[in-house]
C-alpha positions in Angstrom: -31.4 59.0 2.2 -33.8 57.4 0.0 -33.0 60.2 -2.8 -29.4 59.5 -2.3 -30.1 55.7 -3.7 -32.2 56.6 -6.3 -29.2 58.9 -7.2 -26.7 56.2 -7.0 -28.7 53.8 -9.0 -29.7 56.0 -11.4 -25.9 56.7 -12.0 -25.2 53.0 -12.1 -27.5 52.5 -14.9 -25.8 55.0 -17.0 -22.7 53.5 -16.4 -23.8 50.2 -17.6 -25.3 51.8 -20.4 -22.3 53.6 -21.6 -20.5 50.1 -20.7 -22.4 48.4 -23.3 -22.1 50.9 -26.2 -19.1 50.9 -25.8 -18.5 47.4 -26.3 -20.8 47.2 -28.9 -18.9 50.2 -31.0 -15.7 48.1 -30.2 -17.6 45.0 -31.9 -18.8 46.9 -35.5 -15.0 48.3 -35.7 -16.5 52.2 -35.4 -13.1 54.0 -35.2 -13.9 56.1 -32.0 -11.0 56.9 -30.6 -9.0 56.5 -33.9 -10.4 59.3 -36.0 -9.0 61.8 -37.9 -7.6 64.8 -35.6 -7.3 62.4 -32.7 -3.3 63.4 -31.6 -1.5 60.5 -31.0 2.4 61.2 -30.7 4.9 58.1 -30.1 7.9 58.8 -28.6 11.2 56.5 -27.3 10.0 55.9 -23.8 6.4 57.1 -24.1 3.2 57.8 -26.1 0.8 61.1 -25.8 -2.9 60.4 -26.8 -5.6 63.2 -26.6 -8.3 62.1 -28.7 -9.7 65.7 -29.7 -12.2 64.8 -33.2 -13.2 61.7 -30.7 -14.0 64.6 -28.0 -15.7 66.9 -30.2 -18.0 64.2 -32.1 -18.9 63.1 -28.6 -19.9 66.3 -27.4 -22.0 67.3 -29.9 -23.8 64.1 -29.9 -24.5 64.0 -26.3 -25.6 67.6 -26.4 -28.0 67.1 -28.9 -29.4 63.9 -27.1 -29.8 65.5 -24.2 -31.7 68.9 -26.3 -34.3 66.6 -27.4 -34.8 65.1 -24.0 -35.5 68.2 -22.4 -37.7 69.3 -25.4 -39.8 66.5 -24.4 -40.2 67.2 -21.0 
């Protein structure tokens, strides 16, 4: 059980992490979300977003992040 909590917390801390970049991206006007190649299509009734440059700049970010964390383990 004790594993389980650390778990948990350690999960939590991320979240608040990712919580607070975000806010602070939203703050200095970075255009996540809004980029170029983000699909946004506006229709009568309804609106379709899939933000795929968004996707793909985050994915290679976090991959690289996470290359140099295992390199220094």
């Amino acid at each position: 059980m004790p594993d389980l909590g650390r778990l948990l917390l350690f999960f939590g801390l991320i979240l608040v992490v990712v919580g607070l970049v975000l806010m602070v991206f939203g703050r200095m006007n970075i255009p996540l979300g809004r980029l170029p190649g983000d699909i946004v299509y506006r229709g009568k009734n309804t609106t379709f977003y899939f933000p795929l440059a968004t996707s793909i700049l985050l994915s290679v970010v976090l991959s690289v992040v996470l290359y140099f964390i295992g390199r220094l383990r």
